[in-house]
C-alpha positions as CSV (number, residue, x, y, z in Angstrom):
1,X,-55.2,-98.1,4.4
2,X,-58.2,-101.1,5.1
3,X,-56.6,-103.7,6.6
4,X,-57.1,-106.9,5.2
5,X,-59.9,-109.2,5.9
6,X,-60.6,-111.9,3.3
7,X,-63.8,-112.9,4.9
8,X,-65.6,-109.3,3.6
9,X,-67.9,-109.8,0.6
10,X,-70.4,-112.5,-0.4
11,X,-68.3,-115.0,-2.5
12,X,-66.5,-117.9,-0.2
13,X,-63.0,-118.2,-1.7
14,X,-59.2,-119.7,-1.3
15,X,-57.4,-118.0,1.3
16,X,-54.7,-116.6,-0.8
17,X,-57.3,-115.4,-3.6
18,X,-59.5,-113.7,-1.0
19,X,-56.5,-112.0,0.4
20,X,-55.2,-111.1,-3.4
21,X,-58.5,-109.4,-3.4
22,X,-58.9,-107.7,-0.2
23,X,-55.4,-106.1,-0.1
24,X,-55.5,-104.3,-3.1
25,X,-57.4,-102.3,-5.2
26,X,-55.2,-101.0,-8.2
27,X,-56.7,-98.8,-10.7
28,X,-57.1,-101.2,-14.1
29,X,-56.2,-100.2,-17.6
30,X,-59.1,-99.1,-19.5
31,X,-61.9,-101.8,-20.6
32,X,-65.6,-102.1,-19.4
33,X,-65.6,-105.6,-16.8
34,X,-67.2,-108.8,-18.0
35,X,-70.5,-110.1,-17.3
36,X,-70.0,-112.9,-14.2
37,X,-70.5,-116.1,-15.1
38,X,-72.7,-117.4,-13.4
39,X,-75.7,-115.5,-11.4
40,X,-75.2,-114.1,-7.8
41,X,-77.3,-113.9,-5.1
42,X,-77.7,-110.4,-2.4
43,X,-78.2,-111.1,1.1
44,X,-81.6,-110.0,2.3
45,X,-80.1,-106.8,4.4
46,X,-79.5,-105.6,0.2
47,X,-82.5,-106.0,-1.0
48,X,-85.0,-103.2,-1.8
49,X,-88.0,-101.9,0.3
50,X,-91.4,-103.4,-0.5
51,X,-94.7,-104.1,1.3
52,X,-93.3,-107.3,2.8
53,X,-89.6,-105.9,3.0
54,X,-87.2,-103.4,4.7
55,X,-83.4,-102.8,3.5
56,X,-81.1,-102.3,6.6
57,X,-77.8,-101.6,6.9
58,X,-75.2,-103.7,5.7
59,X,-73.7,-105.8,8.4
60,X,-70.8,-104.0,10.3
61,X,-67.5,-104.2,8.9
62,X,-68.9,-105.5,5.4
63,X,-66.9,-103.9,2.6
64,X,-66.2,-105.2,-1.1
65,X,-63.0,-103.1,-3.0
66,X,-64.2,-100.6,-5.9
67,X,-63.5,-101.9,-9.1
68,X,-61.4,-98.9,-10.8
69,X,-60.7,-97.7,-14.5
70,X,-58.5,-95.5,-16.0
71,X,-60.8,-94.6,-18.6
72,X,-60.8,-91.2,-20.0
73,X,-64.9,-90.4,-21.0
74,X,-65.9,-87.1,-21.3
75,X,-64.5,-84.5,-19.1
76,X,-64.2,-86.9,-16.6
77,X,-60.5,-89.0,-15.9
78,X,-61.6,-92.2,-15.2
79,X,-64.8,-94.9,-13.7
80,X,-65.0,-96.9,-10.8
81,X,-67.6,-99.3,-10.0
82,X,-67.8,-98.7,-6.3
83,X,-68.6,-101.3,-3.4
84,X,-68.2,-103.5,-6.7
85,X,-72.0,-104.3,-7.3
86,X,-72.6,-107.9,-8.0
87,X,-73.7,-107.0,-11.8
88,X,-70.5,-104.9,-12.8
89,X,-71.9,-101.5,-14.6
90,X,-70.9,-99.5,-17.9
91,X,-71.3,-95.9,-19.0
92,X,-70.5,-93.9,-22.7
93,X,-70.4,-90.6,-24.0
94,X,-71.5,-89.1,-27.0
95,X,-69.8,-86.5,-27.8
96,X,-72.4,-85.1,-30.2
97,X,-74.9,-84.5,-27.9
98,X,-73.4,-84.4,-24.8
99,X,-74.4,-87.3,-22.9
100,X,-73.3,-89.5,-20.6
101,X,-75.3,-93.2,-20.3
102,X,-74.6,-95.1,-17.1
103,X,-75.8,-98.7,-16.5
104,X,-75.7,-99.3,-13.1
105,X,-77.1,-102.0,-10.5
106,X,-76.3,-101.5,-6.7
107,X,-78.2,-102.2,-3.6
108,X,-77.9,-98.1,-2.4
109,X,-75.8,-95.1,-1.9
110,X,-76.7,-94.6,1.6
111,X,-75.6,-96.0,4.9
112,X,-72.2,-96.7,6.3
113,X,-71.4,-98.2,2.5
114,X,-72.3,-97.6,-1.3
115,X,-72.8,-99.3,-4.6
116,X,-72.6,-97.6,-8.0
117,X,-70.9,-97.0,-11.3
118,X,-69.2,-93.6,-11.0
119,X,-67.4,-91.2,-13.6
120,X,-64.8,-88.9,-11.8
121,X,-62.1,-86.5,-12.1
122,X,-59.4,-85.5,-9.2
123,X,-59.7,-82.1,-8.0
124,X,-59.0,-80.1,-5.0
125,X,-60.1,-76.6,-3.8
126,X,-63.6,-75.5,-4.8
127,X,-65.7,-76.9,-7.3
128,X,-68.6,-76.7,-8.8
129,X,-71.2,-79.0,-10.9
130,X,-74.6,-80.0,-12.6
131,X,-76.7,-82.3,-15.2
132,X,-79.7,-82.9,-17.1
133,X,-81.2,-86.2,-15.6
134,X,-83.0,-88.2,-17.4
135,X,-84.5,-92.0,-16.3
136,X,-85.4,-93.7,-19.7
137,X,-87.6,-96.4,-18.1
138,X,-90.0,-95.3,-16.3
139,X,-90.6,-98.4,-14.6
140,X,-87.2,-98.5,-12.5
141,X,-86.9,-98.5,-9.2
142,X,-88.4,-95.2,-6.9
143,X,-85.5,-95.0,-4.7
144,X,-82.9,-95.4,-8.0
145,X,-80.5,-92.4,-7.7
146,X,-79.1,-90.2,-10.0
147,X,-75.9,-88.5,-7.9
148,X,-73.8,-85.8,-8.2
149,X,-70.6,-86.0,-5.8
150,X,-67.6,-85.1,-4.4
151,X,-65.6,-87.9,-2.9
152,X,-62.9,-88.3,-0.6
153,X,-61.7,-91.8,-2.0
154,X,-62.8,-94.2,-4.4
155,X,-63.7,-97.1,-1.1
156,X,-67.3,-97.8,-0.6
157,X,-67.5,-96.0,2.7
158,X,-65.7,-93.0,1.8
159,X,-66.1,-89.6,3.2
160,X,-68.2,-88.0,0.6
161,X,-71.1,-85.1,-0.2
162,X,-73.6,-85.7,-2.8
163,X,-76.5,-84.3,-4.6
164,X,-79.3,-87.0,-5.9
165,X,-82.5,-87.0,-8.0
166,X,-84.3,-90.2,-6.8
167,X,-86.6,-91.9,-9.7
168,X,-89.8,-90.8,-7.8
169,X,-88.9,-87.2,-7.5
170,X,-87.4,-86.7,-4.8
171,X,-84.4,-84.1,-4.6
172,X,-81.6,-84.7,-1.5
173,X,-78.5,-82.9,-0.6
174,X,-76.2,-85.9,1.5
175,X,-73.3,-86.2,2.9
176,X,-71.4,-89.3,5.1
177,X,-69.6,-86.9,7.8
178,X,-66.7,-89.6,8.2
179,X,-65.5,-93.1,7.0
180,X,-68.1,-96.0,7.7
181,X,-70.2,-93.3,9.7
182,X,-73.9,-93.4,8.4
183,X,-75.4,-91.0,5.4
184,X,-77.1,-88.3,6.6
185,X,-79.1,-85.9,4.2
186,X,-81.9,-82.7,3.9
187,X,-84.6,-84.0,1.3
188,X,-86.5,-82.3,-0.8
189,X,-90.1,-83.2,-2.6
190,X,-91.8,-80.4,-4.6
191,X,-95.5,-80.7,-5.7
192,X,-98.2,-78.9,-6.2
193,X,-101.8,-79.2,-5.9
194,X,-103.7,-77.8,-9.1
195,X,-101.1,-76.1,-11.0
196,X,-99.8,-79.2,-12.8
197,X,-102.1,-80.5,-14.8
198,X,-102.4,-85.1,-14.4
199,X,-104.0,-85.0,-10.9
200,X,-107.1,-86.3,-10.6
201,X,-108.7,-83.6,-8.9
202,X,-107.6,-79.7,-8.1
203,X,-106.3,-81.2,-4.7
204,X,-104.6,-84.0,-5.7
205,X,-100.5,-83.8,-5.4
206,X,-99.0,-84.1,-8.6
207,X,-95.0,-84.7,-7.7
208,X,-92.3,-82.0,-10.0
209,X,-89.4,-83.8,-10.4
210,X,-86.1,-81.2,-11.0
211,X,-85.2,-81.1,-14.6
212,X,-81.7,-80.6,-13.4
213,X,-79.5,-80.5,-10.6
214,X,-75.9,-79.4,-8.9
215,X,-73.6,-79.1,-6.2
216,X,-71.4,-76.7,-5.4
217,X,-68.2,-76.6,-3.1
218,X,-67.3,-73.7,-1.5
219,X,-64.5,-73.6,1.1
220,X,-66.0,-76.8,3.7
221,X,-69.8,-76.1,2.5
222,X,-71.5,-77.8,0.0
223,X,-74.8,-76.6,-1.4
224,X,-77.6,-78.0,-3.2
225,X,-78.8,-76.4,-6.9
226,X,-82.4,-77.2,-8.4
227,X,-83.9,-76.1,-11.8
228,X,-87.2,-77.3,-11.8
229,X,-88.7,-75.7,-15.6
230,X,-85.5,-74.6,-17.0
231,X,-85.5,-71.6,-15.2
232,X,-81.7,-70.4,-13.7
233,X,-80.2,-73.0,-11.2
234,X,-81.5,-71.9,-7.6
235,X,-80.2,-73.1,-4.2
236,X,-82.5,-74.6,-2.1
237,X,-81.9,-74.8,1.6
238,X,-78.9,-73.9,3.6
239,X,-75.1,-75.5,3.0
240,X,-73.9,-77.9,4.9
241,X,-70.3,-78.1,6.2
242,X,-67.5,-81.1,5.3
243,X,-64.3,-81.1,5.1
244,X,-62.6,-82.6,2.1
245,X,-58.8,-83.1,2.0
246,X,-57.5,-82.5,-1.9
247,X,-57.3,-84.4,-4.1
248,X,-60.7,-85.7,-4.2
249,X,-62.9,-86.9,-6.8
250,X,-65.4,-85.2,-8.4
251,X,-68.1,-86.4,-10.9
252,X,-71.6,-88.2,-11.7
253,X,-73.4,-91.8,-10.9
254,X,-76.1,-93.9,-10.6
255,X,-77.3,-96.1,-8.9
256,X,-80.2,-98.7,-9.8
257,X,-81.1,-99.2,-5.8
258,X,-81.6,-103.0,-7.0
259,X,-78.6,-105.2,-6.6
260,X,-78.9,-107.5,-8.5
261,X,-80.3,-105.7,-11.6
262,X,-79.0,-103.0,-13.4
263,X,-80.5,-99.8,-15.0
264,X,-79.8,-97.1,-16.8
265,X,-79.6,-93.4,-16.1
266,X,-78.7,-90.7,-19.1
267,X,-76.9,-87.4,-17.5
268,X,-76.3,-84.4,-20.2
269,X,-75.2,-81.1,-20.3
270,X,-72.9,-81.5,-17.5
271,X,-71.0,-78.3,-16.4
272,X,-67.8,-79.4,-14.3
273,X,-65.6,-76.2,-12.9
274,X,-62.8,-76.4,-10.5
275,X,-64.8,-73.2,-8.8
276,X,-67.1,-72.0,-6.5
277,X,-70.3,-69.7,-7.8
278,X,-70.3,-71.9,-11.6
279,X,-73.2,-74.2,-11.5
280,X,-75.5,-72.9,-14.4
């Protein structure tokens, strides 16, 4: 268990309050969390990449406790907003077609911590699962992240593995090898020079961007599944190895790589199986 420490997180409060806070992180009947109240500000180590600006790590030892619901949606048993980003996120389903919309700010899911609105359900043994992404504004942030995971624990810097689909393209197979250790991933970007048609020339690089994607858990290896046209999911590169002590938590999130702002990713046609060889 985390031990307490009521000086973690960006909001100066009482002693007692902080250490209600920091000492325990019960899972909360079902509702969506409030708007805050007023606005809050991230710290410059959280704030995105730019020409005149490079996110670091957060400071060591920083943590904030997951906001968690048990909120039935979908296939999934419950939501979590974890690492608690300062604008608190939402997600639905609709049942009639299948899709899941998650709202979600977050500074990253990277490093030794991570920030995002995640669906899950507890499973142990193999597992295996995949999703349409879709980004509807096309303006969001590049490095916004799409994720498909399996989690040791619902605390920011849990051991986890993850599949993502960034906003520019990218594809990445991830994984955080122990508790408050660093991410470490293999990426993958596809393109193609001339057989895509919106590049300005025959040798310009015109990004693909997966359609869909999935992870699979086999035994301690976790693999990453692309579909890039529609065509059959495929694995691309080679597993790599974690163990993961059941129960864990399986499931989909996003994260708008902004943390202060929200956005929205829409995840459909999820396939969720409690075995290996079933991503499809």
């Amino acid at each position: 268990m985390r031990s307490c420490n009521p000086r973690r997180g960006f909001l100066a409060l009482s002693i007692p309050a902080a250490l209600a806070i920091a000492c325990a992180m019960p899972v909360l009947p079902a509702q969506t969390p409030a708007a805050p109240n007023a606005p809050q500000t991230a710290p410059a180590w959280a704030q995105p990449g730019s020409a005149t600006h490079v996110q670091v790590a957060p400071p060591a030892d920083f943590h904030r406790p997951s906001r968690n619901f048990d909120t039935p949606i979908g296939v999934f048993e419950g939501e979590s907003d974890i690492g608690a980003a300062l604008v608190p996120g939402s997600a639905s389903f609709d049942a009639a077609t299948g899709q899941y919309t998650i709202h979600s700010a977050g500074y990253n899911v990277w490093y030794t911590r991570d920030e995002f609105r995640f669906l899950w359900k507890r499973m142990s043994g193999d597992a295996s699962l995949a999703a349409d992404i879709d980004f509807p504004d096309p303006k969001g942030y590049g490095d916004r992240k799409a994720v498909l995971m399996i989690r040791q624990s619902l605390d920011d810097d849990a051991k986890a593995a993850m599949v993502a689909l960034h906003g520019a393209g990218m594809a990445h197979l991830a994984w955080r090898p122990e508790r408050d250790v660093r991410v470490q991933d293999m990426e993958f970007r596809i393109g193609s020079r001339g057989g895509r048609p919106g590049g300005a020339s025959p040798d310009s690089l015109v990004t693909i961007t997966a359609r869909r994607i999935g992870i699979e858990k086999h035994g301690d290896e976790f693999a990453i599944f692309l579909s890039l046209d529609g065509e059959p999911m495929h694995q691309f590169g080679p597993p790599i190895k974690l163990h993961l002590d059941g129960p864990f938590y399986v499931g989909i999130g996003f994260c708008s790589h902004l943390p202060e702002t929200a956005d929205t990713a829409v995840l459909s046609n999820v396939v969720l199986e409690n075995a290996a060889g079933s991503v499809k």
